[in-house]
C-alpha positions as CSV (number, residue, x, y, z in Angstrom):
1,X,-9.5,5.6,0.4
2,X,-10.5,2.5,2.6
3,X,-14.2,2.6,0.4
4,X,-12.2,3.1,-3.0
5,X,-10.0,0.1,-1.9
6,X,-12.4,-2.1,-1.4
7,X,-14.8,-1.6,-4.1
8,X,-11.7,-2.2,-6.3
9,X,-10.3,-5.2,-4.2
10,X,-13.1,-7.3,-3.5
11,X,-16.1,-5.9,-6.2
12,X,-13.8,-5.7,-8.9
13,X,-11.5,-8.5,-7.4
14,X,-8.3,-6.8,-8.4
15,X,-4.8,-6.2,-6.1
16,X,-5.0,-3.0,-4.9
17,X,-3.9,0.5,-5.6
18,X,0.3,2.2,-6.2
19,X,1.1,4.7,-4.0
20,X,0.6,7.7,-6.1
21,X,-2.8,6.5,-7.1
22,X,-3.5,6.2,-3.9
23,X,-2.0,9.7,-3.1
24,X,-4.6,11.0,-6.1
25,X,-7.6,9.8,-4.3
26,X,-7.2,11.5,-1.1
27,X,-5.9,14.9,-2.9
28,X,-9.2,14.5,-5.1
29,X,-11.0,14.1,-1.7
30,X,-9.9,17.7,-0.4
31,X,-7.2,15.3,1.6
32,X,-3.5,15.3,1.0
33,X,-1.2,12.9,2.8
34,X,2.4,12.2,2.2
35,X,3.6,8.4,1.9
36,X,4.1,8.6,5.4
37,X,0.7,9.4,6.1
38,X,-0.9,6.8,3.9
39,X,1.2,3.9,5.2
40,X,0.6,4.9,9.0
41,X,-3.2,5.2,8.1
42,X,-3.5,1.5,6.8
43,X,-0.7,0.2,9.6
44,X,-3.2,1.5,12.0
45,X,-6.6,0.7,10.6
46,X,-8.8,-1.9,11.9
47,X,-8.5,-3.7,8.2
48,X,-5.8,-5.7,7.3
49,X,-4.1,-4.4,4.7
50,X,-0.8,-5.9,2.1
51,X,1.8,-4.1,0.1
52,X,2.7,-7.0,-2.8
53,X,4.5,-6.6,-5.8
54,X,2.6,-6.1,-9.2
55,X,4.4,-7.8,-12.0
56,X,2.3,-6.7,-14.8
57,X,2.7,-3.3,-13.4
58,X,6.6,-3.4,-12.1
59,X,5.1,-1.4,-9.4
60,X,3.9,-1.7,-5.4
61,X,0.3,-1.7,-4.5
62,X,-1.5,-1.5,-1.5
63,X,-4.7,-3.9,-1.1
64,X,-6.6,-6.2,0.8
65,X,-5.2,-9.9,0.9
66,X,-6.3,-12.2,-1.2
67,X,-6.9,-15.9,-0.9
68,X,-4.2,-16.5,-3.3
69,X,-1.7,-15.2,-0.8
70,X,-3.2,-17.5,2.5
71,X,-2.7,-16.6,5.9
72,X,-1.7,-13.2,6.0
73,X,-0.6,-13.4,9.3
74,X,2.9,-15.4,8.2
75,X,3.9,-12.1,6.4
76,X,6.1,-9.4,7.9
77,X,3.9,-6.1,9.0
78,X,3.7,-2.9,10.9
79,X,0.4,-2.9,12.5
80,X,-2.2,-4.0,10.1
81,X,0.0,-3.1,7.3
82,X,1.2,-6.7,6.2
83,X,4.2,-6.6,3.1
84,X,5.8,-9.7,1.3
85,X,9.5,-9.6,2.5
86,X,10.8,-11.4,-0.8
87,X,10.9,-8.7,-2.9
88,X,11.6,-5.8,-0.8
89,X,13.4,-7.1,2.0
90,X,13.6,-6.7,5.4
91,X,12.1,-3.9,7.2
92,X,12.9,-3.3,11.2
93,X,10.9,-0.5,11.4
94,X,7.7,1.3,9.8
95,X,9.8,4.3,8.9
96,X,12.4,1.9,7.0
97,X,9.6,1.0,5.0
98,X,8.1,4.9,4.4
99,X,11.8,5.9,3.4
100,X,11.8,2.5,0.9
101,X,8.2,3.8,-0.4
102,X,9.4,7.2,-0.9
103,X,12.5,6.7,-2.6
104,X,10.3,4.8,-5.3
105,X,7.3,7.0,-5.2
106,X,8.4,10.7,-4.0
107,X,9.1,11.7,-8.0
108,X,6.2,10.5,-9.6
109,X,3.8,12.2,-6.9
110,X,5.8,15.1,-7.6
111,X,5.5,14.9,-11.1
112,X,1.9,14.2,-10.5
113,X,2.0,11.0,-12.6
């Protein structure tokens, strides 16, 4: 997952990855990981990491920062897992963000779209 991120973050210098997609590439890997699991994994990696909103995509996706975005450091995070408060508020805990994540994402990994 880390390798997929950042050959498509800093290669292909795009954003990042949705949740689901990011669901896909571990379950193609022999790995499966709930949401939980996924956002735990990044809030503890060495790598920083940032959820940011997609507006051509009207979704979430998980990357590694960008220049554009500048320090990340200002942003809220949980660990290494760094998230831009404007558009999804507040979170005072990791697992207020993991219930946020599924409630938006749970269905379509279920639906496996």
């Amino acid at each position: 997952m880390k390798e997929s991120l950042y050959k498509h973050c800093i290669i292909n210098d795009r954003y990042g990855f949705t949740i689901p997609y990011l669901f896909q590439i571990q379950l193609k890997s022999g790995v499966e990981m709930d949401i939980s699991e996924i956002l735990y994994f990044f809030a503890n990696s060495e790598e920083k990491y940032f959820i940011s909103y997609c507006s051509d995509l009207e979704e979430y996706i998980i990357g590694l920062p960008k220049r554009e975005i500048g320090n990340v450091k200002i942003y809220e995070h949980f660990g290494n897992l760094y998230y831009d408060d404007s558009k999804m508020g507040l979170f005072q805990n990791i697992n207020e963000l993991v219930k946020y994540m599924k409630d938006n994402y749970q269905k379509y990994i279920d639906n496996e779209t």
